[in-house]
N, C-alpha and C positions, 0 to 999 in steps of 0.2 A: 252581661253579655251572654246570649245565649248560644249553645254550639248546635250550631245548622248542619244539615245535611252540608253544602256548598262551604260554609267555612269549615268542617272535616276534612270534606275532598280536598282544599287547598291547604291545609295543614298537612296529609299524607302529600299528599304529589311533590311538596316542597321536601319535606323530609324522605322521598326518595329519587329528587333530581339534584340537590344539591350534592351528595357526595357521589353522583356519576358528574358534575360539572367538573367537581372537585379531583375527582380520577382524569378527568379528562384535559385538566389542565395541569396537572402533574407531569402527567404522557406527554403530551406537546412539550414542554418546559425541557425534560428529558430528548426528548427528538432532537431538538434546536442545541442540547450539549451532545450530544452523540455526533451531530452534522459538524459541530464546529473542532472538535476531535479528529474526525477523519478528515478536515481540509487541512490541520494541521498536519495529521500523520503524513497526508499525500506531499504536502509542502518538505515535510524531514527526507521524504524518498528520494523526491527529487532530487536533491542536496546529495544524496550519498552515493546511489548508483552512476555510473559511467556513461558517458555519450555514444552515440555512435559513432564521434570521429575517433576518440579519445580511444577506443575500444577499437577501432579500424588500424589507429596508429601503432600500438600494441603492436598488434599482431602483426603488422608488417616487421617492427623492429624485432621481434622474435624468431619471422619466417625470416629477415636478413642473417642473422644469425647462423641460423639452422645451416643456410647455405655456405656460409662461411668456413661454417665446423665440417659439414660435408665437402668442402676443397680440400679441407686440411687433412681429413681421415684417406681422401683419393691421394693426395699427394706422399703421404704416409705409407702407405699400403703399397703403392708402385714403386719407393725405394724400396722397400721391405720385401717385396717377392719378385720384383724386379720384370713389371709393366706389364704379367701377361702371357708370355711369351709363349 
């Protein structure tokens, strides 16, 4: 077998497209577990943070409260120093 110009050139080109294929299919292979990581991550998020109702509802039962406590502190305060006067 003689080595030709033309089978050279196809020996070199092979031996420097094969390990950019080889990179390249690495990379992808990687991407495609990168991608399926963060749909899980987004999936764990969703699961753990709060609603907007759940988060609306909160705060209502807290702002009830608040008012509550502020009766009890006006009604406190007005025996206590006696309404004002």
């Amino acid at each position: 077998m003689d080595l030709t110009p033309t089978l050279l050139w196809q020996v070199v080109t092979t031996l420097a497209i094969a390990p950019l294929a080889y990179f390249l299919k690495a990379s992808l292979d990687r991407l495609r577990q990168m991608e399926l990581c963060l749909s899980r991550t987004r999936e764990q998020l969703a699961r753990e943070y709060a609603t907007k109702a759940d988060l609306h509802a909160d705060v209502g039962r807290v702002l009830a409260r608040l008012d509550k406590l502020d009766g009890k502190l006006d009604r406190l305060l007005t025996a206590r120093f006696g309404g004002g006067e």
